[in-house]
C-alpha positions in Angstrom: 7.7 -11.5 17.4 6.6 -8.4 19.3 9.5 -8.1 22.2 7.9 -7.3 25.9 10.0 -3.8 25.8 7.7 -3.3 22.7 4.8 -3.7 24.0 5.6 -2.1 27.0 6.3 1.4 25.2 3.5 0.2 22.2 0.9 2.8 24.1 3.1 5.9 25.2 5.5 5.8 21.5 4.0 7.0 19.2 5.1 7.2 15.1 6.3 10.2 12.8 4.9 10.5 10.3 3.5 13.9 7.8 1.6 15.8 9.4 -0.6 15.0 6.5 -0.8 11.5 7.3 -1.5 12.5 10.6 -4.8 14.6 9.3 -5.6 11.7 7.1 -6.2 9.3 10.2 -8.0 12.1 11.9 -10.7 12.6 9.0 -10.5 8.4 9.7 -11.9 8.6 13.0 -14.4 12.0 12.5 -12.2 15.0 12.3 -12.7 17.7 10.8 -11.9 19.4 6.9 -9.0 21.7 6.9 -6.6 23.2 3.7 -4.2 21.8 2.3 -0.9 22.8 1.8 2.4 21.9 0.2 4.4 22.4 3.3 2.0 20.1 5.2 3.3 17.2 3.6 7.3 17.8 4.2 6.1 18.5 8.4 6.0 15.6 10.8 4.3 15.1 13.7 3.2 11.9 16.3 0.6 9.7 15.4 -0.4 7.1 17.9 -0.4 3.2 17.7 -4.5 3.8 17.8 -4.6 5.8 15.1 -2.6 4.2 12.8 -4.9 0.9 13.9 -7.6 2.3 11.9 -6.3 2.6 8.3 -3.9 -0.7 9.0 -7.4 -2.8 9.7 -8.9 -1.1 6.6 -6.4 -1.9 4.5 -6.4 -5.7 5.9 -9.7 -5.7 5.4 -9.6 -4.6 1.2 -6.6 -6.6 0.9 -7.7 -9.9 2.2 -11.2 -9.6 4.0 -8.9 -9.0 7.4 -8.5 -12.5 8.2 -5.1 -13.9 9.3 -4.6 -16.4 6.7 -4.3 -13.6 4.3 -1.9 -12.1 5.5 0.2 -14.9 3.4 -1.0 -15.4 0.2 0.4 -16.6 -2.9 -2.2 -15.5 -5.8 -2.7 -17.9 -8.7 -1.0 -17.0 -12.1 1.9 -14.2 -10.1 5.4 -15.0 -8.9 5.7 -13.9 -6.0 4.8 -14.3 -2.6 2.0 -11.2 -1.1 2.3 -10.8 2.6 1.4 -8.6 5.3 -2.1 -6.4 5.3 -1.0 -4.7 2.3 0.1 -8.1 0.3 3.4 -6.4 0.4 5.1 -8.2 -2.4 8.3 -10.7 -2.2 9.8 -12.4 -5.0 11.9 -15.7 -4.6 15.6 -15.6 -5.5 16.6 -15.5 -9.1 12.9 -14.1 -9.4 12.0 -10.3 -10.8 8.9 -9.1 -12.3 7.9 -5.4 -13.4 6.1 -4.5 -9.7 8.4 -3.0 -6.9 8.9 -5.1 -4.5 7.8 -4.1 -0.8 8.0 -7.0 1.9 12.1 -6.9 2.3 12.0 -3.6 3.3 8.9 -3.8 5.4 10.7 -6.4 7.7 13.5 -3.3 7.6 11.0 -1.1 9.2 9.6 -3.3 11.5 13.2 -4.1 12.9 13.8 -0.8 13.1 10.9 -0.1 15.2 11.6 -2.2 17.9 10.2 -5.6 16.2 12.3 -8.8 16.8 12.5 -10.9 13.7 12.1 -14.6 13.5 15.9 -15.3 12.7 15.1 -17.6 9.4 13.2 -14.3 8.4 15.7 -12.5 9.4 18.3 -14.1 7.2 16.6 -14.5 3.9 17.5 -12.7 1.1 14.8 -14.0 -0.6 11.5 -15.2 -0.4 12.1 -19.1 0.9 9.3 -20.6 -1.6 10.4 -21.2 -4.9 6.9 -20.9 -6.8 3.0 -21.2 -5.2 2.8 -24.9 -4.8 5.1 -25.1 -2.6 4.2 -21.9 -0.7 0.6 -23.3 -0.1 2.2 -26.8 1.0 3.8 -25.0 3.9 0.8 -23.5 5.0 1.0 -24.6 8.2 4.7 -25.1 8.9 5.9 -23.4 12.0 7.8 -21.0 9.7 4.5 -19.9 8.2 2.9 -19.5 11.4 5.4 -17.4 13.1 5.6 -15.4 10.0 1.4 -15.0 10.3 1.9 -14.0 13.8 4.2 -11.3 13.0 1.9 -9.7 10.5 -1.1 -9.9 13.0 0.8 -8.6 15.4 2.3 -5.6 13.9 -1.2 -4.1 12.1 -0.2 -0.2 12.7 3.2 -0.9 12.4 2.2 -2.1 8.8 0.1 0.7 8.5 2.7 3.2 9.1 5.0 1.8 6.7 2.4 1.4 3.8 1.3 5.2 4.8 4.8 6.8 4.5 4.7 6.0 0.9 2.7 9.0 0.4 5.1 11.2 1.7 7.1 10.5 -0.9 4.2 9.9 -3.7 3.8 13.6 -4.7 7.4 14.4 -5.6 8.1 11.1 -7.4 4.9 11.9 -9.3 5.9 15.5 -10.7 9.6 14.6 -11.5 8.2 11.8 -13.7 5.8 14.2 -15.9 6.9 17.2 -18.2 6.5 20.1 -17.0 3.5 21.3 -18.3 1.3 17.8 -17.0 2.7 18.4 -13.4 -0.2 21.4 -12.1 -2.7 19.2 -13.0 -1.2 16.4 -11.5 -0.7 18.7 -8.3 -3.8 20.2 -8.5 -5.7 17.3 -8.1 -3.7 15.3 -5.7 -4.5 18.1 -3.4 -8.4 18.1 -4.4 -8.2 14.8 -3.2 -6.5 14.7 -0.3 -8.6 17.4 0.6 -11.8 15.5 0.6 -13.4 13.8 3.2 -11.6 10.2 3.6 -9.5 11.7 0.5 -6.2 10.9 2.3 -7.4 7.7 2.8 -8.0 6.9 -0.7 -4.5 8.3 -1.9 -2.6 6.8 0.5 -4.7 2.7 0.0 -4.2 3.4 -3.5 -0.5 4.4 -3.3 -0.5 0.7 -1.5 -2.3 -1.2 -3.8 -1.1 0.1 -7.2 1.7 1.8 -6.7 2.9 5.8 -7.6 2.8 5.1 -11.2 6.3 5.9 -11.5 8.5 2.6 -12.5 8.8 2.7 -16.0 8.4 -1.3 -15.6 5.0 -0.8 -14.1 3.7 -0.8 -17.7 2.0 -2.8 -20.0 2.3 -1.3 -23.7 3.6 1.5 -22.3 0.9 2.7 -20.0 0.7 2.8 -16.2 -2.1 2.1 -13.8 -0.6 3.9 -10.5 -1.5 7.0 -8.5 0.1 9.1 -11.0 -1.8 7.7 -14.3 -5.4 8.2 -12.1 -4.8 11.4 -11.1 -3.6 12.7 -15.4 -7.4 10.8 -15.8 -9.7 12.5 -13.7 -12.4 14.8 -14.6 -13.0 18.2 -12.9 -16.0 17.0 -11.2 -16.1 16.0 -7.5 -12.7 14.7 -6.5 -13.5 11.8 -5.4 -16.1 10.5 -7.9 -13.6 11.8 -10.3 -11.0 9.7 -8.7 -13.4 6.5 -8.7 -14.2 7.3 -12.3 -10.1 7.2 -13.3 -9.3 4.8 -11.3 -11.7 2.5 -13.0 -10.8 3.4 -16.8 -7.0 3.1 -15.9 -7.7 -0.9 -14.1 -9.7 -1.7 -17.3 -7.3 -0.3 -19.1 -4.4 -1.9 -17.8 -6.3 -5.2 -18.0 -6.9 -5.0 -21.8 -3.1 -4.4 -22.4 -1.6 -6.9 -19.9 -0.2 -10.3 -21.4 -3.1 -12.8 -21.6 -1.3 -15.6 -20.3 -1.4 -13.6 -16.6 -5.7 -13.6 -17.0 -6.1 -9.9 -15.0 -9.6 -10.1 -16.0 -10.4 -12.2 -13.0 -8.9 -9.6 -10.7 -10.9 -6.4 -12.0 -14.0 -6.9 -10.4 -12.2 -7.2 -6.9 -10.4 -4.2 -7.7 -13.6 -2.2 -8.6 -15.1 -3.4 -5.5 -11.8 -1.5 -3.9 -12.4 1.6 -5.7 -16.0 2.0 -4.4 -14.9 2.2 -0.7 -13.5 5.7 -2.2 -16.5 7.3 -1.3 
């Protein structure tokens, strides 16, 4: 739950973050184009709880329509819990699969920011449901409901977190590509973030697939993160380029995954993502 001290400072505290983050949120609400450097994204600077409202709602709202009941969801076929506006992913104990898992240390940040913790929350070390049917049979169990309230309650909060994983996106990115992939991979990182809404697009796509990095984010041996859409792209206009990518990579990565998990009926929801990239 969101303490009284919290909310109390919610308005005058304001977040570090980059200060390309910080840009990105400003090109959010009408700001204007600007370079881009390198240094910009190892600089911090404050970012309001307002601010950081905007790209949390849009998130929400690609994730799960930005309705409060799906900020818990438990998709058919996966095995693992998805929570939060980003469907930040938790896996029950005894449970790993080849995606990174995000929720336990989201509940890390929001504790750290000032957030007090439902204590059974507090004190798993796992997600609680086993598998989906019993997930969806606690749907309206006062543990599920103080967890939904949480995740309401917390939008920017969630935002921040899911945002900060750009920071460290770039580096990741170049240390897992030879040397002579790693200006292209540079060069058009920055031709996106560069765009208008560009930031925007790296850092919801950093959220929903990933860096690209893990090398068991694979299937037959090919990713489908930031890192693997940025090697595709065209030099065109960054941003049709990235849309372009982004979409060979999905259908890519749906054609090689294991039939029994039926990604197929996901693609269409995903390219319906990629076109709010404009």
């Amino acid at each position: 739950m969101v303490t009284n001290e919290y909310l109390r400072a919610r308005d005058r505290r304001r977040h570090r973050l980059p200060d390309r983050l910080y840009q990105l949120f400003l090109m959010l609400l009408g700001g204007t184009l600007f370079a881009v450097t390198a240094a910009a994204l190892s600089q911090s600077i404050q970012l309001s709880n307002s601010e950081a409202q905007v790209i949390g709602r849009k998130i929400w709202q690609n994730e799960s329509g930005g309705t409060v009941a799906g900020l818990t969801a438990w998709n058919s076929g996966e095995d693992f819990a998805s929570l939060g506006i980003g469907h930040f992913i938790w896996y029950p104990a005894g449970r790993r699969g080849p995606f990174e898992e995000s929720f336990p240390p989201l509940l890390n940040y929001l504790a750290s920011s000032g957030i007090t913790i439902p204590s059974w929350l507090e004190k798993a070390r796992a997600c609680p449901w086993s598998n989906r049917a019993q997930f969806l049979s606690d749907q309206q169990s006062p543990r599920m409901r103080q967890l939904r309230s949480l995740l309401s309650e917390t939008i920017a909060l969630q935002a921040t977190f899911a945002a900060s994983r750009l920071e460290q996106a770039l580096p990741k990115m170049l240390n897992a590509v030879p040397d002579p992939e790693r200006a292209k991979i540079r060069a058009n990182f920055f031709r996106v973030a560069a765009a208008p809404l560009g930031p925007y697009v790296l850092v919801d796509y950093v959220n929903f697939k990933g860096e690209g990095t893990l090398p068991t984010e694979r299937y037959q041996g090919q990713g489908w993160g930031l890192l693997q859409v940025l090697g595709a792209m065209g030099d065109g206009p960054a941003l049709s380029e990235f849309r372009l990518a982004a979409d060979r990579v999905l259908t890519r990565r749906v054609a090689n995954s294991p039939p029994e998990r039926g990604e197929r009926r996901w693609l269409q929801g995903w390219r319906n993502r990629i076109r709010t990239y404009r």
